[in-house]
C-alpha positions in Angstrom: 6.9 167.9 114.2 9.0 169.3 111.4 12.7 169.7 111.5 13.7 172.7 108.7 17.1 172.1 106.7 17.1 175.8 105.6 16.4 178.8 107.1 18.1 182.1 107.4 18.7 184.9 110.2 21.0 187.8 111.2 22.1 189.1 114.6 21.2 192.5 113.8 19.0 193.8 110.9 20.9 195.3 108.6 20.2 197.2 105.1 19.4 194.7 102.6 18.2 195.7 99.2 17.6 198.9 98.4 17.5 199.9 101.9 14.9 197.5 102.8 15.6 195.2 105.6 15.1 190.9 104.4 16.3 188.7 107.0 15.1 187.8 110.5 16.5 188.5 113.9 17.1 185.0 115.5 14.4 185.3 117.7 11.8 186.3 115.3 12.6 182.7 113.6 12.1 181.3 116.8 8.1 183.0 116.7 8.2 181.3 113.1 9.5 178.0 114.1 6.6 178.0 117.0 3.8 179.2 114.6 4.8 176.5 112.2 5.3 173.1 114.3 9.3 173.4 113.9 10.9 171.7 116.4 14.3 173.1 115.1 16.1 174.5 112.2 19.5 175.0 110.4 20.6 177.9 109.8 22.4 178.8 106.7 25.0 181.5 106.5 25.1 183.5 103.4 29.0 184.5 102.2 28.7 184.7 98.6 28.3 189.0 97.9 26.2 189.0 94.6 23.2 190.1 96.5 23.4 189.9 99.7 26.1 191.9 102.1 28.3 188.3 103.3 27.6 187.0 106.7 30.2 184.7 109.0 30.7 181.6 110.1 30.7 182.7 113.7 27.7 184.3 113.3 25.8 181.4 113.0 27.9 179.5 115.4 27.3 182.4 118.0 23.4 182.4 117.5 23.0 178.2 117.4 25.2 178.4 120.5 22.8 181.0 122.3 20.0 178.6 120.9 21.3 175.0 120.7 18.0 173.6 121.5 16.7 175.4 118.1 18.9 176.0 115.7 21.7 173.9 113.9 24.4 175.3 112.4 25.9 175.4 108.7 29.2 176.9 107.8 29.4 178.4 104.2 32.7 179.5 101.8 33.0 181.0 98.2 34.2 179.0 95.8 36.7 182.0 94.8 37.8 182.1 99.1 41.2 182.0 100.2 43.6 182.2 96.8 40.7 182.8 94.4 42.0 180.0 92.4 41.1 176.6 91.4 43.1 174.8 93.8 42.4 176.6 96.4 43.3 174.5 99.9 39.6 174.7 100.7 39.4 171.6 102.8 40.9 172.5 105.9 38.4 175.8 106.4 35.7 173.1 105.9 37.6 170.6 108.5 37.6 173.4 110.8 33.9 174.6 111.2 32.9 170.8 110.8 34.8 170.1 113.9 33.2 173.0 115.8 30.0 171.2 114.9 28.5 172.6 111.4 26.4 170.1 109.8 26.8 171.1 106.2 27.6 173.6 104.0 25.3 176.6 101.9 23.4 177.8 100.6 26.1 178.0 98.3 24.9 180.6 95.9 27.8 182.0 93.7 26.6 183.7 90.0 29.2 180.7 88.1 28.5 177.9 86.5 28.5 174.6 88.4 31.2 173.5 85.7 33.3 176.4 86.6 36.8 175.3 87.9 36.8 177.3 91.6 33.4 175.1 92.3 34.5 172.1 91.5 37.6 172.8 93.7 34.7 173.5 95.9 33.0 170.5 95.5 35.9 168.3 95.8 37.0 169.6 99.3 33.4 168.9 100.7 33.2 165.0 99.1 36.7 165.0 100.7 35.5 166.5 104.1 32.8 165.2 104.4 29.7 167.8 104.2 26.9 167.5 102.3 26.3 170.7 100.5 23.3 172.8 99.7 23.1 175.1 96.7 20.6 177.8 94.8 20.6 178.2 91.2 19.7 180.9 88.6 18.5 180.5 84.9 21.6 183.6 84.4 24.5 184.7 84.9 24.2 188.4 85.6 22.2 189.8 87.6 21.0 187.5 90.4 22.7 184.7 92.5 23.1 181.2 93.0 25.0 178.7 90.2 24.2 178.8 86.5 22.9 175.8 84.4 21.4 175.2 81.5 17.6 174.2 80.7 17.9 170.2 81.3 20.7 170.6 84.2 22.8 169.1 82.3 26.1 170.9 84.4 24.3 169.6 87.7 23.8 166.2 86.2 27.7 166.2 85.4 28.3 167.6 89.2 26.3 164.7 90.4 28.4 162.0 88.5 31.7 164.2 89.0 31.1 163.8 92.7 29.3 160.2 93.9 30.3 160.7 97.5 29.1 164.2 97.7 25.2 164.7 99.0 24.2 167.3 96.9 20.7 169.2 98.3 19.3 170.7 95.7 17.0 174.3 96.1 16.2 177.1 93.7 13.1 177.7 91.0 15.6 177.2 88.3 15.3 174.1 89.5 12.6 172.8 90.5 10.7 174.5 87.6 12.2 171.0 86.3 10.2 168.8 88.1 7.9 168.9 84.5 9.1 169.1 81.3 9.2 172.5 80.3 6.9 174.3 78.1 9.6 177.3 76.8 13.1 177.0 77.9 11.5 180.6 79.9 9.3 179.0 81.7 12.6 178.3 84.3 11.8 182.2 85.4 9.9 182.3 88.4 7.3 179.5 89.3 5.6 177.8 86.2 2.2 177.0 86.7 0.6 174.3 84.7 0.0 170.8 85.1 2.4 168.3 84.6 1.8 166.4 81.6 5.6 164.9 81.0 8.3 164.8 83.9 11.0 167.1 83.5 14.7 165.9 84.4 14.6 166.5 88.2 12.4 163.3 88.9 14.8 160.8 85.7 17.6 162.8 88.2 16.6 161.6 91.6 16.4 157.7 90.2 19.7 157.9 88.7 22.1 159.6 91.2 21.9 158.1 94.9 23.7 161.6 96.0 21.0 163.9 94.9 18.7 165.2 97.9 16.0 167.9 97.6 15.1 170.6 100.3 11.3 172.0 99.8 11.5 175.2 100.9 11.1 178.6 99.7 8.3 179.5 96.9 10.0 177.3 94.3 9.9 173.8 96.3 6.0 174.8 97.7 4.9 175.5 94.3 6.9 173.0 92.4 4.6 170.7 94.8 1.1 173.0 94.4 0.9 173.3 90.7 0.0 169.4 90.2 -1.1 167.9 93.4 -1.7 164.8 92.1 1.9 164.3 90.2 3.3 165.9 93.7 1.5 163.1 95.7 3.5 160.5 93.2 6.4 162.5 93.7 6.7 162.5 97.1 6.0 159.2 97.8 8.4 158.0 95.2 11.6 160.2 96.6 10.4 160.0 100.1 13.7 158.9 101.3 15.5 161.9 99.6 13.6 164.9 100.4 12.9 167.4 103.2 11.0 169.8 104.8 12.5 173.3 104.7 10.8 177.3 104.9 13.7 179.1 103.6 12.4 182.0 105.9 14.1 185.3 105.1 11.6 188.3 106.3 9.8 187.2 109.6 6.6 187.2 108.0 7.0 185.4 104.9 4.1 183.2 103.8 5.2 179.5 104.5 2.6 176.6 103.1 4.5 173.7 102.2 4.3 171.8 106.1 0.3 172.6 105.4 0.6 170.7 102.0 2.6 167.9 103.5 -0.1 167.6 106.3 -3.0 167.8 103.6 -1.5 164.8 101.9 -1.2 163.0 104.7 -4.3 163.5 106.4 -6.0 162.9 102.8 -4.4 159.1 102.6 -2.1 160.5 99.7 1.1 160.0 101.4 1.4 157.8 104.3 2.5 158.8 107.9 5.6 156.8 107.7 6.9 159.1 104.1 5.5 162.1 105.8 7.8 161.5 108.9 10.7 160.7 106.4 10.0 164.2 104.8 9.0 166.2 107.8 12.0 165.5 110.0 13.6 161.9 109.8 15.7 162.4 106.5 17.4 165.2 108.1 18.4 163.4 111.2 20.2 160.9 109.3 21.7 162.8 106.7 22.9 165.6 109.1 23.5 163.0 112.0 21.6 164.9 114.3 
């Protein structure tokens, strides 16, 4: 049924944070996939070191080639890879793990702003190659992962108009706690909960830049779509064409409830079978050319 855009595993288990082990063997995402209705995923490699101890290439490539009827792989590189500079030759790392099949690139999760100079070096090198791209994003700079932006988006907005023939999949509570205008510029922090009375700059975003995608998974895209189910039926049905199913699975045993959402809209009348099969699976064949 579903076809998830971004999901995570290691090899081996290894540490984590403070000792305590995160992400999933291969074949425990496998379980996952077959608990949730996912016919297959792709997997995203994390590089940048903020949080996370950096993972390879080949390490996806290696488990989607053990699994090829499951998992599709992504190829990811830090904006500061290579000459840590801002014209860094970037494009023919990309070149090379697109022609040995990687479908795009993330989650690209760097602690810089998206106006720094090294990502839009980044961001130049996949319009030029080719790759749509996948980011997280954090309401800081220290402290956590995943590019920095101001309430509004206003350094994404300029990204998206910076780059028009870049597909830009956006993830992250930072932003989609934009779906609704905000209450408090705080209220980007975790997963705000109450109704949406106003939209917020991600939906004016999605009408106005062609190259701006969403990916639903992970806590922040379920609940940007939980806290308002009536504004979330309206939102889906509007961006159907842009947007995608995706768990985000880290730990094996992660709570996943957005495919349950998607199917409770559907099955309601709120969002027809055609935009559900746009959402659950179809968007990602074309965009990925899978």
């Amino acid at each position: 049924m579903f076809i998830d855009v971004h999901t995570h595993a290691y090899k081996r288990p290894y540490p984590g944070v403070d000792g305590k082990p995160v992400f999933s063997t291969p074949e425990q995402v496998i379980v996952r996939f077959d608990e949730l209705g996912i016919e297959k995923g792709c997997i995203l490699p994390i590089v940048n070191s903020e949080v996370y101890l950096p993972q390879s290439n080949e390490e996806i490539l290696e488990m989607c080639e053990k699994y090829p009827d499951r998992f599709i792989p992504f190829c990811n590189i830090d904006p500061r890879a290579i000459t840590n500079s801002v014209d860094a030759p970037l494009d023919y790392i990309l070149s090379y793990y697109k022609d040995l099949g990687c479908k795009g690139i993330g989650e690209v999760m760097p602690s810089m702003p998206f106006m720094h100079p090294k990502a839009r070096n980044l961001f130049k090198h996949c319009q030029s190659v080719g790759l749509p791209l996948t980011f997280d994003i954090s309401d800081r700079l220290d402290g956590d992962y995943g590019f920095y932006d101001e309430p509004g988006l206003p350094q994404l907005q300029d990204t998206l108009r910076s780059f028009p023939k870049l597909t830009i999949v956006c993830h992250g509570p930072a932003f989609w706690a934009e779906i609704g205008k905000l209450e408090l510029p705080g209220d980007r922090v975790g997963y705000p909960s109450y109704p949406i009375s106003e939209e917020g700059a991600v939906p004016k975003m999605m009408r106005r830049y062609e190259n701006m995608w969403c990916d639903l998974s992970a806590g922040s895209g379920y609940f940007a779509m939980a806290r308002d189910p009536e504004y979330a039926a309206a939102f889906l049905n509007e961006f159907a064409d842009k947007l995608m199913y995706g768990t985000d699975i880290c730990a094996h045993d992660q709570q996943i409830k957005i495919g349950s959402l998607l199917i409770e809209l559907r099955d309601s009348g709120k969002l027809s079978e055609e935009k559900f099969n746009k959402i659950a699976r179809e968007n990602a064949i074309r965009l990925y050319g899978l």
